[in-house]
N, C-alpha and C positions, 0 to 999 in steps of 0.2 A: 398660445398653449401654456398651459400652468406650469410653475416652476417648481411646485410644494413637491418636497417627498418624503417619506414614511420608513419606519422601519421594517424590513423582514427576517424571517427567522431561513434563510437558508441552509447553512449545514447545522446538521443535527449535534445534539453531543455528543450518542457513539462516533460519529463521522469524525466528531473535532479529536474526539481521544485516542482515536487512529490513526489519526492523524501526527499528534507528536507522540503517540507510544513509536510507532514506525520510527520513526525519525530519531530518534533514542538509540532504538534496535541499531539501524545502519551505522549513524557515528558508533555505536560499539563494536560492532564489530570490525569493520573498518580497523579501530583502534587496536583491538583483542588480535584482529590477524595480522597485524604491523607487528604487534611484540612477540606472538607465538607464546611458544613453552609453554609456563606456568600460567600462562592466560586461556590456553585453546580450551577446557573445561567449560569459562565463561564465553568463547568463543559461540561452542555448540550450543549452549542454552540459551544466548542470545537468538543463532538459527531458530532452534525450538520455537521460541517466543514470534518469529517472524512469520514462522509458516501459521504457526496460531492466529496472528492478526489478519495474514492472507486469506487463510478458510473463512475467519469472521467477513472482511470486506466481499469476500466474494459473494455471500448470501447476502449480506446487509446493499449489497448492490441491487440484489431485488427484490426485497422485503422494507429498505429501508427509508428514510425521510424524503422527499420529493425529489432534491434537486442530488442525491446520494445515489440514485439510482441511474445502475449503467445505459435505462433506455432515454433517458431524460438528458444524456451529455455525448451516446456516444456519438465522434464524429462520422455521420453518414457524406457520403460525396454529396450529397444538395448542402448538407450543413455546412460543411469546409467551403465551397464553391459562393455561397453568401457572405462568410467570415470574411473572402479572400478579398470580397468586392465592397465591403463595408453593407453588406443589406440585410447584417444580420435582423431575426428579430429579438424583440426584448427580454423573452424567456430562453432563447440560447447565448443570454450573457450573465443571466443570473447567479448560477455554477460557473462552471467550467466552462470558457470556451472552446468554439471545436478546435482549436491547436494547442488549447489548455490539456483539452481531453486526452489528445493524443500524446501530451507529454505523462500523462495520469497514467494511461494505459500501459504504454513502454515501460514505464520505471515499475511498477505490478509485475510486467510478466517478466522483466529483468531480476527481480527477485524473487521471484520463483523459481526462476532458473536457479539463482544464487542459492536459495535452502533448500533445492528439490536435489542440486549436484551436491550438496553440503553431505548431503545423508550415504551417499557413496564414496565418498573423497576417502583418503586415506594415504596423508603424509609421511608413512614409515618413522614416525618421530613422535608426535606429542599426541595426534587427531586419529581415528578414527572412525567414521560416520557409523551411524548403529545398523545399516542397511549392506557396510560395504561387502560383506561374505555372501551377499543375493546374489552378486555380479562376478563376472568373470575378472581374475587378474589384472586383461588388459583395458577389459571397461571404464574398471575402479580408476586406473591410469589414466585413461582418455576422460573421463569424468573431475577426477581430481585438479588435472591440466587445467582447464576449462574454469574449473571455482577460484584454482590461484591465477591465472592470468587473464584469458578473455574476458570472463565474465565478471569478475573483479573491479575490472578496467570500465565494462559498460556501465557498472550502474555509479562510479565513480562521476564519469561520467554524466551519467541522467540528473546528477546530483547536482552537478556543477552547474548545469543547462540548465536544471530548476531556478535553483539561486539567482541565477542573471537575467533569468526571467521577472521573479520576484524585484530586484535593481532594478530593472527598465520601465516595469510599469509604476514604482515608484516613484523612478523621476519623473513621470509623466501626472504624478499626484492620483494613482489607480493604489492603493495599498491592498495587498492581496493578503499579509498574515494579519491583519486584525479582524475580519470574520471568520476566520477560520480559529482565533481565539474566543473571538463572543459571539459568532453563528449567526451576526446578521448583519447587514448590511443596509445605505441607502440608499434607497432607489425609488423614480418620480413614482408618484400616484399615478400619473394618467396610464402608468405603464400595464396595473392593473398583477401585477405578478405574484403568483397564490404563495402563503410560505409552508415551509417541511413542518409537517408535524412534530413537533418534538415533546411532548408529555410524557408523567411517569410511567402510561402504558407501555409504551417504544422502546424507553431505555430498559425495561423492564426485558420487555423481548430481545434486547441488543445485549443484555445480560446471560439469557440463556443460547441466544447463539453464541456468543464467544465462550460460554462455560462448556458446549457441545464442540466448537472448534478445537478448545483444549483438550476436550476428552479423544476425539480421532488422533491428533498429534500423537499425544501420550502413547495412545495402541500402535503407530506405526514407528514409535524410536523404541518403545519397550521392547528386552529383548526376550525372545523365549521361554519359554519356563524348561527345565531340563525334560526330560525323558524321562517316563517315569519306569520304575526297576521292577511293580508288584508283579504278579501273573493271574 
């Protein structure tokens, strides 16, 4: 069997810039809700900016470059059940693999949880979510709980799990952050594995989704317009 291998263009460069704009986002806030006070302003707009990249991932999951797409990684039980027995095939390791995937998955809807309770939180102190007067007193309460401690802790958590993920296949000579800096990777020819589109068309499109992401954010933290007084 031939040894030659080739370059592919697996993740896209929306995909990459999601990649560490996210990753910005969390160490910030992370950071922002450790000091409080005169930080929680940068706090919430950092939220903002997270739910903005969530909305974008989520379309660009099925709109977007090959291996960016949630149907191409997610882990189905025959995926994981091959992973588990070494029989994967070549195109579910190209991405993510399936316990990749489901580390992807987790850490997505653990922050969503994170800026979706963000928007009702309300620390009697510095923070206010723009959402929390929709909810009842003891919601906002049960809601608030939940962003400082649970939910806090989980994606701390997913963070951590990530990283030592990243470590392990390291030592094993697999380096996971450098195509995810330059979007491709090397892998054998015989293996035959198509790569993600990535032309100016796409990022074109990755442009207008995430300027559409922004514009829904915006309308759902904007706060009302008053009432108006004419007759």
């Amino acid at each position: 069997m031939s040894s030659a291998t080739h370059t592919v263009r697996i993740w896209d460069l929306p995909t990459r810039l999601f990649h560490w704009a996210l990753a910005a986002c969390v160490i910030g806030l992370v950071v922002t809700g450790k000091v409080g006070g005169d930080a929680m302003p940068w706090h919430g707009r950092l939220g903002y900016a997270v739910l903005t990249l969530l909305l974008f991932r989520l379309v660009w999951g099925l709109i977007g470059g090959r291996w960016s797409r949630f149907a191409n990684f997610l882990p189905t039980p025959a995926r994981l059940l091959r992973h588990l027995r070494g029989q994967g095939q070549p195109e579910e390791y190209a991405g993510h693999t399936p316990l990749g995937a489901l580390s992807v998955l987790a850490m997505l809807l653990a922050l969503a949880a994170q800026a979706g309770t963000g928007l009702f939180a309300d620390d009697e102190i510095a923070f206010s979510g723009p959402l929390t007067t929709t909810v009842s007193g003891a919601m906002a309460k049960t809601l608030t709980r939940f962003h400082k401690d649970w939910g806090q802790l989980l994606v701390i958590a997913l963070v951590l799990l990530h990283l030592l993920a990243i470590a392990v296949y390291a030592l094993r000579g697999k380096h996971l952050t450098w195509p995810m800096l330059t979007g491709d990777k090397q892998l054998p020819a015989s293996q035959g594995v198509r790569p993600a589109a990535d032309g100016a068309r796409r990022r074109f499109t990755a442009l207008i989704v995430l300027a559409l992401a922004a514009a829904v954010v915006w309308w759902v933290v904007s706060p009302a317009p008053p009432p108006s007084m004419g007759f």
